[in-house]
Backbone bond lengths (Angstrom), bond angles and torsions (degrees), N, CA, C in turn:
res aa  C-N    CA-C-N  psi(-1)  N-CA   C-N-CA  omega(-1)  CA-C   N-CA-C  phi
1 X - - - 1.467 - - 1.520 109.81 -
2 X 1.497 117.08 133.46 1.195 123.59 174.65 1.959 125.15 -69.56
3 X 1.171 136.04 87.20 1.470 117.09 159.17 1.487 115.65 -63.40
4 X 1.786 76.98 170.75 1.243 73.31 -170.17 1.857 103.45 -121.75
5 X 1.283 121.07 152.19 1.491 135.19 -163.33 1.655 101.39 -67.80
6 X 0.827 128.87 138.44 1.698 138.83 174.02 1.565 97.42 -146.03
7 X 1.171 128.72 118.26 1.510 157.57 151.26 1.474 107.55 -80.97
8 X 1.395 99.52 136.32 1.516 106.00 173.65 1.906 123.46 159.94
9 X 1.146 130.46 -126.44 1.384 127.63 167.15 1.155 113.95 -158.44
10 X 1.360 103.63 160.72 1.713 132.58 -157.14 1.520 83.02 -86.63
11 X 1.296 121.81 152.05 1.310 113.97 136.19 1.309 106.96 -159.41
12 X 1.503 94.96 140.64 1.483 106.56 165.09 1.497 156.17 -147.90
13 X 1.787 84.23 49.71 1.649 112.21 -174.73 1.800 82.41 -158.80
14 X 1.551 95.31 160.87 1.305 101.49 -156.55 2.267 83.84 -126.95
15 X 0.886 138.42 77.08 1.596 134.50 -151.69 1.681 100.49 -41.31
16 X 1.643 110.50 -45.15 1.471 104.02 -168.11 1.263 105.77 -85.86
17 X 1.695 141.24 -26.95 1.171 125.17 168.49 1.730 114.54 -128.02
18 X 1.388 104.91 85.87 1.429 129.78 -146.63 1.517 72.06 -86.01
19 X 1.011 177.79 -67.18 1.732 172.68 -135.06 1.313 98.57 -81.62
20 X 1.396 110.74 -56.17 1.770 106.02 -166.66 1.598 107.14 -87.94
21 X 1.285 115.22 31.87 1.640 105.82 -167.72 1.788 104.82 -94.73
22 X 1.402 119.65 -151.19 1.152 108.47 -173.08 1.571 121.76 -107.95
23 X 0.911 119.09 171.12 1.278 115.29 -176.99 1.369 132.69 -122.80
24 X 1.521 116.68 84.55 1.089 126.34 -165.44 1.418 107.03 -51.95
25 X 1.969 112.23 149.35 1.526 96.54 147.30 2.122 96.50 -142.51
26 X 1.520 92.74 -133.53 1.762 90.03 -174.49 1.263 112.40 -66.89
27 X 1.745 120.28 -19.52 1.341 96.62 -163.03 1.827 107.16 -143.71
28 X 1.415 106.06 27.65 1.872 120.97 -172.25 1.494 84.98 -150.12
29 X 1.395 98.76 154.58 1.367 123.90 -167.41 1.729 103.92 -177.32
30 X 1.351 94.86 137.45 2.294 104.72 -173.54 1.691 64.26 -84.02
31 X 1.687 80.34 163.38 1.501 119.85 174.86 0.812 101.55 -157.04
32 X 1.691 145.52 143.68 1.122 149.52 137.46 1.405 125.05 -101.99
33 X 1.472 119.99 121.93 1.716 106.53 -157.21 1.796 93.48 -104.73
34 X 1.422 89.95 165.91 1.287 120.13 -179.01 2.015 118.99 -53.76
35 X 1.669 87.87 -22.78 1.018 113.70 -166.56 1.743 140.94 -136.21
36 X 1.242 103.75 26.14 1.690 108.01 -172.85 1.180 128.35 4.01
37 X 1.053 108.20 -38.51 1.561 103.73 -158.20 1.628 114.55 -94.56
38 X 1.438 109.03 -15.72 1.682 134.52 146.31 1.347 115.85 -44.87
39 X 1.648 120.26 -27.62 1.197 107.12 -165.94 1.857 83.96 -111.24
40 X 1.219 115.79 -42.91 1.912 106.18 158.82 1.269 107.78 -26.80
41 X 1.241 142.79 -24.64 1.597 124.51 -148.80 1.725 92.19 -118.41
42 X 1.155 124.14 -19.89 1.324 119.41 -154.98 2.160 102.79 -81.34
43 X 1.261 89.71 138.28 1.794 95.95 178.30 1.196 122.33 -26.17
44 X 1.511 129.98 132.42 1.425 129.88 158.12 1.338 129.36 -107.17
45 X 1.499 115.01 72.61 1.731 115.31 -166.90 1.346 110.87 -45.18
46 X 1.401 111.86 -29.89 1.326 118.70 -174.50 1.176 119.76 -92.74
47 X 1.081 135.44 -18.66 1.518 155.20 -171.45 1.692 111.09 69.19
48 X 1.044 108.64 27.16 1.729 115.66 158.63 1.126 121.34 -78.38
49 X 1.024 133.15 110.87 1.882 133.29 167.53 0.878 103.14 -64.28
50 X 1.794 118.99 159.42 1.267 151.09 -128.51 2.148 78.15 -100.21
51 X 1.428 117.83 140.16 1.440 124.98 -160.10 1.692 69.47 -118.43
52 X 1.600 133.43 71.24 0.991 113.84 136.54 1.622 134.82 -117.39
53 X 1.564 109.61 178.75 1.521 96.65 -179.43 1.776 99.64 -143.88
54 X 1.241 117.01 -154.15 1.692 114.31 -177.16 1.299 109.86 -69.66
55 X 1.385 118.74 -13.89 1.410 116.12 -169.06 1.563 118.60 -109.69
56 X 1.829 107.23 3.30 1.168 116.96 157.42 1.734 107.19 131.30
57 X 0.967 112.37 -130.51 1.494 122.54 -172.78 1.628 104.30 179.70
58 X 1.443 102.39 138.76 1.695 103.60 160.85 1.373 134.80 -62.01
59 X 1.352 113.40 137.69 1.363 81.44 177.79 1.999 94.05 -128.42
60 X 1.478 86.41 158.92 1.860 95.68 -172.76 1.394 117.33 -108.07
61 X 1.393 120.08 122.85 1.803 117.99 -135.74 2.151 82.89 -83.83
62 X 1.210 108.36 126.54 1.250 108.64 -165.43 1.774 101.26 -91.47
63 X 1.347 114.69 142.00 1.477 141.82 -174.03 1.436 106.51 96.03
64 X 1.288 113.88 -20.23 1.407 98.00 175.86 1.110 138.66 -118.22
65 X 1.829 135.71 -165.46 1.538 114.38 -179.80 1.669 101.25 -161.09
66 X 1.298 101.16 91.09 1.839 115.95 178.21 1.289 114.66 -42.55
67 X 1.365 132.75 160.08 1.304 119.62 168.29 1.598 84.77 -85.68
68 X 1.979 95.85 158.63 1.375 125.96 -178.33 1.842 110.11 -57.80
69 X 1.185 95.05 122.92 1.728 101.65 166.85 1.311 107.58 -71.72
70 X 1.612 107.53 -56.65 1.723 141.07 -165.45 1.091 91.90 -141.96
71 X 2.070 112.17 137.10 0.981 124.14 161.31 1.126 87.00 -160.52
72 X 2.080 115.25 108.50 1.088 101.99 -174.70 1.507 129.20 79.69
73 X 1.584 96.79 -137.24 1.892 113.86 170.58 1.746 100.05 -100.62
74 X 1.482 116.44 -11.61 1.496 97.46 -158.64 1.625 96.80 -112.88
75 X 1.251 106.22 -178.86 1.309 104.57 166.83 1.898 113.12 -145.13
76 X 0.946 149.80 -175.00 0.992 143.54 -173.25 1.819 105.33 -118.17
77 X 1.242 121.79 176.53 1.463 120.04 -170.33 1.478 123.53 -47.10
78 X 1.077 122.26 109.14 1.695 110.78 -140.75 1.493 106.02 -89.85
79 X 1.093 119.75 -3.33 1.863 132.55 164.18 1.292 82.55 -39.16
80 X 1.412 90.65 -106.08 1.629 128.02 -176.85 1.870 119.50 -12.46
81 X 2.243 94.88 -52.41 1.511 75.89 -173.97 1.446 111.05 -75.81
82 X 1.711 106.84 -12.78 1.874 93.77 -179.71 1.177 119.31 -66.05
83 X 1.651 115.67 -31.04 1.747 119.87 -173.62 1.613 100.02 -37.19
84 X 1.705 107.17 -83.43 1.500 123.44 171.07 1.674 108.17 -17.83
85 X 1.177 128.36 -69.15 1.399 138.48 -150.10 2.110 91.84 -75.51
86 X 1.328 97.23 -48.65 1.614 95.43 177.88 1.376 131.67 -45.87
87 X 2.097 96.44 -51.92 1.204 121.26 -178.34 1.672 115.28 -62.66
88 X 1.384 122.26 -53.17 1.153 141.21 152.46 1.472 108.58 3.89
89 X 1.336 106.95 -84.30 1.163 137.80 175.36 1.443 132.14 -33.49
90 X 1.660 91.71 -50.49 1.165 119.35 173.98 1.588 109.07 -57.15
91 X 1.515 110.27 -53.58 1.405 123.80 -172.68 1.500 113.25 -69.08
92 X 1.372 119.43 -3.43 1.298 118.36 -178.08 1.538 109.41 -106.54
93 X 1.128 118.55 -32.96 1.986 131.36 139.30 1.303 83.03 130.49
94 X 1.589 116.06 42.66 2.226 97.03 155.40 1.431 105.43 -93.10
95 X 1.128 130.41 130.24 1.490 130.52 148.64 1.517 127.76 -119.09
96 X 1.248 110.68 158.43 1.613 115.29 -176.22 1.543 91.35 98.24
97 X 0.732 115.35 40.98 1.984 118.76 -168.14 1.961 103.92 -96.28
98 X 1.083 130.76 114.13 1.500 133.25 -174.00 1.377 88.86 -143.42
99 X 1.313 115.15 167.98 1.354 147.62 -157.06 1.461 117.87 -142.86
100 X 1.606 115.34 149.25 1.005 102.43 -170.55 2.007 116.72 -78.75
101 X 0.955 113.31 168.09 1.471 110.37 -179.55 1.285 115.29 -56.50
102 X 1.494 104.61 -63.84 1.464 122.85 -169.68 1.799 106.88 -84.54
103 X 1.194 119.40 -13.47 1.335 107.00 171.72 1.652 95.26 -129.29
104 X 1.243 138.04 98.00 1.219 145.70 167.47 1.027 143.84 -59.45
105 X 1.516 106.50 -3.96 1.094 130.27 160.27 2.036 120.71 -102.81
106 X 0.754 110.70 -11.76 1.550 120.25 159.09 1.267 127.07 -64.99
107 X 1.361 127.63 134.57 1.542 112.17 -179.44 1.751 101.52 -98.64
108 X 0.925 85.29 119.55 2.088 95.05 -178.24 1.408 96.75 -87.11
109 X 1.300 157.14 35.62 1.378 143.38 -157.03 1.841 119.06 125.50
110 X 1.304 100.68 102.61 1.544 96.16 157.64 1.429 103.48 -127.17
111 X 1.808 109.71 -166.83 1.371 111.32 161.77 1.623 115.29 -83.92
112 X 1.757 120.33 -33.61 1.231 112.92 152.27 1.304 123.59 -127.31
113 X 1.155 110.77 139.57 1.674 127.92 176.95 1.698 114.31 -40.89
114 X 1.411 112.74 -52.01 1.334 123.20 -179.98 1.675 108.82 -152.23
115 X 1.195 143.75 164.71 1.335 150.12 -132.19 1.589 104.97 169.73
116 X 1.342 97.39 133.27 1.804 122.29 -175.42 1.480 81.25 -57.29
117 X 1.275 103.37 156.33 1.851 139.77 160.04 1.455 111.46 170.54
118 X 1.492 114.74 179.94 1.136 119.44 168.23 1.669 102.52 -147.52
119 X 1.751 100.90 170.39 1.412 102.79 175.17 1.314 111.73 -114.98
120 X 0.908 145.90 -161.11 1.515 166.93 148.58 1.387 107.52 -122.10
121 X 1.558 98.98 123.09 1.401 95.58 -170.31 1.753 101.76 -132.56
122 X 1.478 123.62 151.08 1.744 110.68 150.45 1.264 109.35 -137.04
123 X 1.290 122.98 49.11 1.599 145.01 -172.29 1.402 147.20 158.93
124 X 1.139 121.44 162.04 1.348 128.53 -179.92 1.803 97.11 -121.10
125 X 1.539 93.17 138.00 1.651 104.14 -175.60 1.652 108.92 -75.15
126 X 1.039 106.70 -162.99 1.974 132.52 179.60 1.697 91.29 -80.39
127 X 1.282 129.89 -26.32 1.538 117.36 -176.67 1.624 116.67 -146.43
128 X 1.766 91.22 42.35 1.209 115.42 141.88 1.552 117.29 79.90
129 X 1.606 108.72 12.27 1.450 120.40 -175.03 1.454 108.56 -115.14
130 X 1.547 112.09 141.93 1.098 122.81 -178.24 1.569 107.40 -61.28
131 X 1.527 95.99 142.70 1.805 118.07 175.14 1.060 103.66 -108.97
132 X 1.463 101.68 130.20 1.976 108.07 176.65 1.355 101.85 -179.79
133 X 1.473 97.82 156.10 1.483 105.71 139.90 1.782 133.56 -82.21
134 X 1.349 85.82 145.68 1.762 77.11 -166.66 1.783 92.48 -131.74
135 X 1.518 91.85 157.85 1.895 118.00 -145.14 1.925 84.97 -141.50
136 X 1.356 105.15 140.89 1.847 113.24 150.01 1.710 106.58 -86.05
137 X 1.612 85.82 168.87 1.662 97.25 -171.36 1.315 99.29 74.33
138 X 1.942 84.09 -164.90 1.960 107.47 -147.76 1.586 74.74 -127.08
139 X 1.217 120.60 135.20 1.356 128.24 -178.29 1.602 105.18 -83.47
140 X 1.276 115.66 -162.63 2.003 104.24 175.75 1.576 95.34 -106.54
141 X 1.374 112.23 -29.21 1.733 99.28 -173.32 1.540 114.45 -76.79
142 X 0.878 104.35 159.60 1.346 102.03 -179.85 1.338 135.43 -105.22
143 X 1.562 141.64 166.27 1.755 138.85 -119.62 1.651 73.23 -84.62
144 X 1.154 90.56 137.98 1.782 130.20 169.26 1.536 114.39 62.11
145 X 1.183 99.49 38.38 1.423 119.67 -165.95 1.818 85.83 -79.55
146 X 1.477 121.22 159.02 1.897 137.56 -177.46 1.503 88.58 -93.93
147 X 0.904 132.67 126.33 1.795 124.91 153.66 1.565 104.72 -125.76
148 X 1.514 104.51 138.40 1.086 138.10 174.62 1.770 97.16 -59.31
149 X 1.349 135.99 110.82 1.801 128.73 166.38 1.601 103.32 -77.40
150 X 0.800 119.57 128.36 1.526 124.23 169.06 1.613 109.90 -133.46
151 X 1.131 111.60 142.96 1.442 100.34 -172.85 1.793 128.45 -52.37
152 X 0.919 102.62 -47.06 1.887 93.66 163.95 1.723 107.31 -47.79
153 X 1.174 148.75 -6.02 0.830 124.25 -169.88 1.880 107.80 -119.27
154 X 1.391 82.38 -19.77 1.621 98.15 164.78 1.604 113.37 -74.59
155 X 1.135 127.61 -33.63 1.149 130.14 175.48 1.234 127.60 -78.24
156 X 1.069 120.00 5.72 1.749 132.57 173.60 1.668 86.24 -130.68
157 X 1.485 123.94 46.25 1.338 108.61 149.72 1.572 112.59 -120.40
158 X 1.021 140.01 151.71 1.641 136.31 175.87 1.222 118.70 -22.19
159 X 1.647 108.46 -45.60 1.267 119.79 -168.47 1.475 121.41 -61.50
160 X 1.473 110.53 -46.71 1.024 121.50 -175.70 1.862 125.04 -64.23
161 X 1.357 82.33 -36.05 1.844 116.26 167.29 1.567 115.05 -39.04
162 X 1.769 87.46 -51.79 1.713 96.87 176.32 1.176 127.53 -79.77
163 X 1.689 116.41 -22.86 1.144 122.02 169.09 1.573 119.15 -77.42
164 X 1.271 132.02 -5.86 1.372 141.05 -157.63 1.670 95.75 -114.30
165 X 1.054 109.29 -15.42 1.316 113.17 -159.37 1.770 118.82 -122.22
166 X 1.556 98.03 6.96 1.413 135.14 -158.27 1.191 127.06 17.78
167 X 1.811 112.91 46.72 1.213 124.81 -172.74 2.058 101.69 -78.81
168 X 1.341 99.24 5.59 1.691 99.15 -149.21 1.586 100.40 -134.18
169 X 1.411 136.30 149.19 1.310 116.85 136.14 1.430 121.69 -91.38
170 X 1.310 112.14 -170.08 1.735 107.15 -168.01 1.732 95.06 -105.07
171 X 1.316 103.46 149.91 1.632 105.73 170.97 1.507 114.25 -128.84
172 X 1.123 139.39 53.52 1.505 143.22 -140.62 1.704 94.51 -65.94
173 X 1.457 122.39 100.93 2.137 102.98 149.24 1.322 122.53 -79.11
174 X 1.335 115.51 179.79 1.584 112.32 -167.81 1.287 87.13 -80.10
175 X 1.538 147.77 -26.92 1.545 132.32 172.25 1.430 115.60 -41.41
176 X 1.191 130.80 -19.05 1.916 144.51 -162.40 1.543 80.48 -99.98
177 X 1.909 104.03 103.46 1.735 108.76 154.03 1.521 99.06 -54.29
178 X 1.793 88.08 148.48 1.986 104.49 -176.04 1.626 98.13 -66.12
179 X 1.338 141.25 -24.36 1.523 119.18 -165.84 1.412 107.48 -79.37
180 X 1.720 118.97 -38.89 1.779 118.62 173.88 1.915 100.22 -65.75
181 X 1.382 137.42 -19.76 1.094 137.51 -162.03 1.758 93.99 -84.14
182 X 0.934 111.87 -47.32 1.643 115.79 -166.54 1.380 100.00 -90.57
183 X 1.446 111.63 -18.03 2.173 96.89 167.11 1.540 82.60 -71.12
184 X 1.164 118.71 -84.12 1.745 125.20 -143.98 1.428 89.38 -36.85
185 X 1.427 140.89 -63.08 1.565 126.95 -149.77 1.413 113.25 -70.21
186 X 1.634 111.20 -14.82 1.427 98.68 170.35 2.148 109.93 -94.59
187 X 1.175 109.61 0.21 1.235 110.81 172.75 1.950 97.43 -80.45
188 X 1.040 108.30 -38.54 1.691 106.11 -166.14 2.001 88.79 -78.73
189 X 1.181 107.47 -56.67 1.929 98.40 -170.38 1.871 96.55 -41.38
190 X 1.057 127.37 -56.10 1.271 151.73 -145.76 2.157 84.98 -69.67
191 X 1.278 113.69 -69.84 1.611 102.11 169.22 1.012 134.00 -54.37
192 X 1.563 122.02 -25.92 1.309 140.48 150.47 1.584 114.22 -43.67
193 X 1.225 119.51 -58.06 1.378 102.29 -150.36 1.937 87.30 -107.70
194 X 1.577 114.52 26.52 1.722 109.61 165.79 1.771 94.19 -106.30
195 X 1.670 110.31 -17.34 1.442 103.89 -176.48 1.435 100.10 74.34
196 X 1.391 104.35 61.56 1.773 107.38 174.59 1.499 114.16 -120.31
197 X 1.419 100.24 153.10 1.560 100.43 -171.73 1.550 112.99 54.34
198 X 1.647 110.50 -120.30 1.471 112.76 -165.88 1.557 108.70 -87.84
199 X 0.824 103.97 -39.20 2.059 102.48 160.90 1.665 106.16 -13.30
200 X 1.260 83.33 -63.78 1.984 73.62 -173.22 1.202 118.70 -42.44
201 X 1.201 130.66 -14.70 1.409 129.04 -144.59 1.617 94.78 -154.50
202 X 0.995 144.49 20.17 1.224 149.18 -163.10 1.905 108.46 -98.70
203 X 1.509 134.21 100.90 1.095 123.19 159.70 1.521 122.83 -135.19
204 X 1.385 115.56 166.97 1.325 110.72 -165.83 1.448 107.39 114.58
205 X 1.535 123.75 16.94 1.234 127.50 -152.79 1.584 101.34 -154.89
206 X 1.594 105.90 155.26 1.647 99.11 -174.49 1.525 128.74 -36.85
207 X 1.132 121.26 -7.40 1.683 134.47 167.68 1.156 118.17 -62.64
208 X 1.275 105.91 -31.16 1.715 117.49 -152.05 1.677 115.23 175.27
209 X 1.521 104.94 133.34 1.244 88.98 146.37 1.854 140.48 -86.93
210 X 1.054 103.94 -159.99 1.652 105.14 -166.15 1.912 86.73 -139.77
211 X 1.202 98.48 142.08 1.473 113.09 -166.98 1.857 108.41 -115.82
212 X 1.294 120.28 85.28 1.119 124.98 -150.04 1.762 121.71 -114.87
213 X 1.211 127.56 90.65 1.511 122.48 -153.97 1.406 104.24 -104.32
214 X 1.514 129.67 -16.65 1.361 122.23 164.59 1.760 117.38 -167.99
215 X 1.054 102.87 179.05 1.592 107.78 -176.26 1.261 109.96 -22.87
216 X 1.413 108.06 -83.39 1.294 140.15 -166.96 2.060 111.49 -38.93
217 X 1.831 90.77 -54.03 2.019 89.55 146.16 0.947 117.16 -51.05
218 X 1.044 148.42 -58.12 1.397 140.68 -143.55 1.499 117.83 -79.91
219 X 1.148 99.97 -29.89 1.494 123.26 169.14 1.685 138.60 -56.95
220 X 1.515 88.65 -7.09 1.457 114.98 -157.56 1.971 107.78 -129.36
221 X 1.393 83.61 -1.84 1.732 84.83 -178.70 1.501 104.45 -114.91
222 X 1.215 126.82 -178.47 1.376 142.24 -160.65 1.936 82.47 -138.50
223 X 1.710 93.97 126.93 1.402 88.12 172.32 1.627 98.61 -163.20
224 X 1.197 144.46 148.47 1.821 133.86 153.92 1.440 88.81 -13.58
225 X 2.054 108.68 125.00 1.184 128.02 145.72 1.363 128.56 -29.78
226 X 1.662 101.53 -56.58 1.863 113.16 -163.39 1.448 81.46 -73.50
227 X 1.067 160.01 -60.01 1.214 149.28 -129.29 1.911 109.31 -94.08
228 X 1.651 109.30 -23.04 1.386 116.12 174.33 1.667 95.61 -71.70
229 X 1.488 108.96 -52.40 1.197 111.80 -168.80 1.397 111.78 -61.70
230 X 1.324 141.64 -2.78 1.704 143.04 -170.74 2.494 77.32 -104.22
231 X 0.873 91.11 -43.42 1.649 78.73 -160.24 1.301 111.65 -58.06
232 X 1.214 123.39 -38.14 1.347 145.55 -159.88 1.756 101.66 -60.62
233 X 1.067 103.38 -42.52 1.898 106.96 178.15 1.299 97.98 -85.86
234 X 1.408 145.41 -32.76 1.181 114.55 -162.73 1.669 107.88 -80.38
235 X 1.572 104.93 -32.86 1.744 117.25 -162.40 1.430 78.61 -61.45
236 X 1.804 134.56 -68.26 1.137 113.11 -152.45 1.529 124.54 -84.93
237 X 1.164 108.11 28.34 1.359 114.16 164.03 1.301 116.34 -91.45
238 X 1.572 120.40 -17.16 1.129 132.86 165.24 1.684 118.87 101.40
239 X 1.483 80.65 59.70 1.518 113.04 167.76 1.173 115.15 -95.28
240 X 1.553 131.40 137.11 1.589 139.91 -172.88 1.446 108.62 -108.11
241 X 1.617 101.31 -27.96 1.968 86.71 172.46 1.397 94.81 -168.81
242 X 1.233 124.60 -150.27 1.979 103.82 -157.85 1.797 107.12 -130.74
243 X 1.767 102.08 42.79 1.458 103.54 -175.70 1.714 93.95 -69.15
244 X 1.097 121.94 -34.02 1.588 103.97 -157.51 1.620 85.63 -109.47
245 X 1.365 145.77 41.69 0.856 142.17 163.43 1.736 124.43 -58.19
246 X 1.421 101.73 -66.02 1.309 124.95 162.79 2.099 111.96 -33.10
247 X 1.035 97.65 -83.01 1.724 97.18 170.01 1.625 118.99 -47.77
248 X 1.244 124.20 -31.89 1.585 128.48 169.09 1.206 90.42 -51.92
249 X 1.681 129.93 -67.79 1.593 111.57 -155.75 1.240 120.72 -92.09
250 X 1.302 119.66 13.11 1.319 145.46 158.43 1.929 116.85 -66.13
251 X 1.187 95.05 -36.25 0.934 106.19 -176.18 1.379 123.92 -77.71
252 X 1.068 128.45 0.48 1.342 142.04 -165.84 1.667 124.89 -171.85
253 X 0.958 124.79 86.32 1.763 136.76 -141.38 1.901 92.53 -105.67
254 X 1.320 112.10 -7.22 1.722 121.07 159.03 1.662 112.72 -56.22
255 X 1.331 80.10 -75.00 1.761 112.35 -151.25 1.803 96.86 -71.44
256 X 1.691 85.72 -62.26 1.850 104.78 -158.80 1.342 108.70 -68.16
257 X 1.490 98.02 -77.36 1.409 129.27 -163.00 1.294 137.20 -79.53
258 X 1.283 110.94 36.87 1.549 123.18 -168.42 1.206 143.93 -49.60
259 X 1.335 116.96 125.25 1.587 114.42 -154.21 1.409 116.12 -74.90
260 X 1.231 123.04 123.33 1.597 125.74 -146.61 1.689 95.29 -127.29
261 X 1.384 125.64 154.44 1.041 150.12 124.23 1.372 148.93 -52.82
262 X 1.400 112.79 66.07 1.433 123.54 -164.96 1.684 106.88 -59.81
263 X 1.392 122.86 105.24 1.100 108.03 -173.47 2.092 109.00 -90.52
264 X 1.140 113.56 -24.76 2.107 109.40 157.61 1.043 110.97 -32.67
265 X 1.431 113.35 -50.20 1.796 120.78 -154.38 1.282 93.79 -110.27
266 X 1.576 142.33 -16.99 1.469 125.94 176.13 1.298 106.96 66.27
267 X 1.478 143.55 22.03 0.859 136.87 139.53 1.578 140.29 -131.94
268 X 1.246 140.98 169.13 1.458 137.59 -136.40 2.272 93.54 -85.34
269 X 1.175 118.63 178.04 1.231 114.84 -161.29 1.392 77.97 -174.41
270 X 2.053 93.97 -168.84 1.098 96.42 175.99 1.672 94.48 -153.03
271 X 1.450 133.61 -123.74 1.356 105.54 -153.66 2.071 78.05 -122.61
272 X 0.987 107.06 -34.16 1.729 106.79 159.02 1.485 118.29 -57.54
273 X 1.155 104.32 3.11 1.708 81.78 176.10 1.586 99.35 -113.85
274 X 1.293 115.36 15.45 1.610 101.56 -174.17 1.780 97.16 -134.15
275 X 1.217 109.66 24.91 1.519 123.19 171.11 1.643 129.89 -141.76
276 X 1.031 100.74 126.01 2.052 101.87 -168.66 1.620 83.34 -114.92
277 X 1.571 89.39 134.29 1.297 109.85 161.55 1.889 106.54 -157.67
278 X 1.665 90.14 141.95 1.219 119.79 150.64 1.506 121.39 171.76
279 X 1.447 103.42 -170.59 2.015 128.71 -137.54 1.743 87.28 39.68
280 X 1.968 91.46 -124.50 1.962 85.08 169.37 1.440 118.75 -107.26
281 X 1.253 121.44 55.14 1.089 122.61 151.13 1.295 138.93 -124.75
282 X 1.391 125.70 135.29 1.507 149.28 -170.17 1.351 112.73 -97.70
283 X 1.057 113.71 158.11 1.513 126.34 163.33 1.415 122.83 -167.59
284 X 1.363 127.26 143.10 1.296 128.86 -165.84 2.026 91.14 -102.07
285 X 1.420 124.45 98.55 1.522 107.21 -161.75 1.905 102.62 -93.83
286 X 1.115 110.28 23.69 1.946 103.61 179.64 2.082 82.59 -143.47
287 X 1.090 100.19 128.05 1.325 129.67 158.00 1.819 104.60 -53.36
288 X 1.726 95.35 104.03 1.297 97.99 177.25 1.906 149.03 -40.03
289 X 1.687 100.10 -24.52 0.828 119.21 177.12 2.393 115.72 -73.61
290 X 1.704 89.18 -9.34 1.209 109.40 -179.00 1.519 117.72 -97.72
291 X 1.701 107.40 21.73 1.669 104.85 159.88 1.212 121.57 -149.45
292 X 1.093 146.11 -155.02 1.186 123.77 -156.56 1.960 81.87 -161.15
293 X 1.504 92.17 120.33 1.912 83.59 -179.22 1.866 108.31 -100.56
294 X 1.213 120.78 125.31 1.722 109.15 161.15 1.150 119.46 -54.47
295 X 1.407 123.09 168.45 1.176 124.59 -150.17 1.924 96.58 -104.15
296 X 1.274 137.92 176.36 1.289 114.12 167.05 1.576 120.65 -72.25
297 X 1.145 120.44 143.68 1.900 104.81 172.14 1.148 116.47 -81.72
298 X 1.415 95.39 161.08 1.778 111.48 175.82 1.551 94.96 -50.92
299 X 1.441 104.23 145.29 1.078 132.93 161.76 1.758 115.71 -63.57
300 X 1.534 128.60 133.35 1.372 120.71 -150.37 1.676 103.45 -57.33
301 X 1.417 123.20 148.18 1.396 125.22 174.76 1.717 121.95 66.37
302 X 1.343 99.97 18.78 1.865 107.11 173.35 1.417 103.31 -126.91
303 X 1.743 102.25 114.88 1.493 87.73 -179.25 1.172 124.02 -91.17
304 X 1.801 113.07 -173.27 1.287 112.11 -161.28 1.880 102.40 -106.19
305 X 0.902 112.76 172.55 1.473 112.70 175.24 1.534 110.53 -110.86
306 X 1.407 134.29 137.02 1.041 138.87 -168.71 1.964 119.47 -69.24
């Protein structure tokens, strides 16, 4: 599958409203491209338009899934999600990068504000942020140039960095052609079984369960993102342990319950069939890199772009 080239800059401090700027973590990053109207043109499986403005658009580092900096009020194991969010950073060439105290997610100070890169992109998500891999520097092809992804070229992108390096878990959508899908999952099995990065510390997952009685737990473990992020609404709706768990994500095959691609079993699922829960315990029971998630659909009567 062809992406497509977007030129432009990282940024991630805003100089005149250094409070309201953005907030990087392992796996989103502002970009501002060279070129707007490149990112106007790019596919909408979902039928969301591109959520940009003069100061850029997000973009969401595609195959993978950081633990949470911010989600909401909560955040996920905050070692772990800073490694990702640090490293990131690192790979895009900002340094001297600190944060503000009281908002920890703000960058109060780097050495640069924003920095050349580009992404590779073949979409815009369900909430309107660019999908790609993203690279530092000025590539040789030029802005809106088609490039062929082949795995050497995926592997000198950030993304891959994080997954090799197990700052990340993997999140495969059916947008990820199967040949970059089956490099990355043997780069993530491969950090897995050296116990790198969050591996060490990773439960809630075919290894193990994770023993979870409220927010404030949950907050403190390392576990699959999509799956912290499904818990997070039910506990604070004022759930005590996860008997009615199962029917919550039943209930909603948008938001919750996502229709997945079991690739063991070769056939379609949904986001309950690859999670056991009950009293307080959870478990993610198929190794994430082992499904394949759809993307959200257009909303009824918005079309999609080819």
């Amino acid at each position: 599958m062809s992406y497509t080239l977007l030129r432009g800059l990282f940024v991630i401090r805003y100089p005149d409203l250094p409070r309201q700027g953005p907030e990087p973590d392992g796996d989103t990053v502002k970009f501002r491209p060279d070129s707007p109207a490149l990112v106007e043109g790019l596919r909408r499986p979902s039928g969301t338009p591109p959520d940009i403005n003069a100061r850029g658009i997000s973009v969401r580092l595609e195959a993978i899934d950081a633990l949470e900096t911010h989600f909401g009020e909560t955040h996920q194991e905050l070692v772990g999600a800073n490694a990702a969010r640090d490293k990131l950073l690192e790979l895009l060439g900002f340094t001297g990068v600190t944060f503000f105290e009281d908002q920890p997610n703000k960058v109060e100070a780097a050495d640069q504000d924003s920095i050349r890169g580009y992404v590779l992109s073949n979409g815009i998500d369900a909430n309107g942020r660019l999908i790609g891999f993203v690279y530092p520097g000025d590539p040789v092809e030029p802005d809106g140039a088609d490039v062929y992804l082949n795995e050497a070229r995926v592997d000198a992108s950030a993304n891959a960095t994080l997954m090799e390096e197990g700052l990340a878990y993997p999140a495969f959508y059916a947008t990820l052609p199967a040949s970059l899908r089956n490099h990355l999952a043997g780069k993530s099995r491969a950090a897995r079984a050296a116990q790198a990065g969050l591996w060490r510390n990773s439960t809630a997952d075919p290894n193990g369960k994770a023993t979870v009685r409220d927010l404030k737990a949950l907050q403190q473990l390392v576990m699959w993102p999509k799956l912290f992020r499904r818990l997070v609404p039910y506990l604070a709706a004022g759930a005590t342990d996860f008997t009615d768990f199962d029917a919550w994500l039943r209930a909603d095959m948008v938001h919750r319950d996502d229709p997945l691609f079991l690739l063991d079993r070769g056939e379609y699922g949904n986001m309950h069939d690859v999670i056991s829960a009950a009293g307080n315990d959870v478990q993610l029971t198929v190794w994430p890199e082992e499904f394949i998630i759809s993307p959200d659909p257009a909303p009824p009567g918005v079309p999609t772009r080819p």
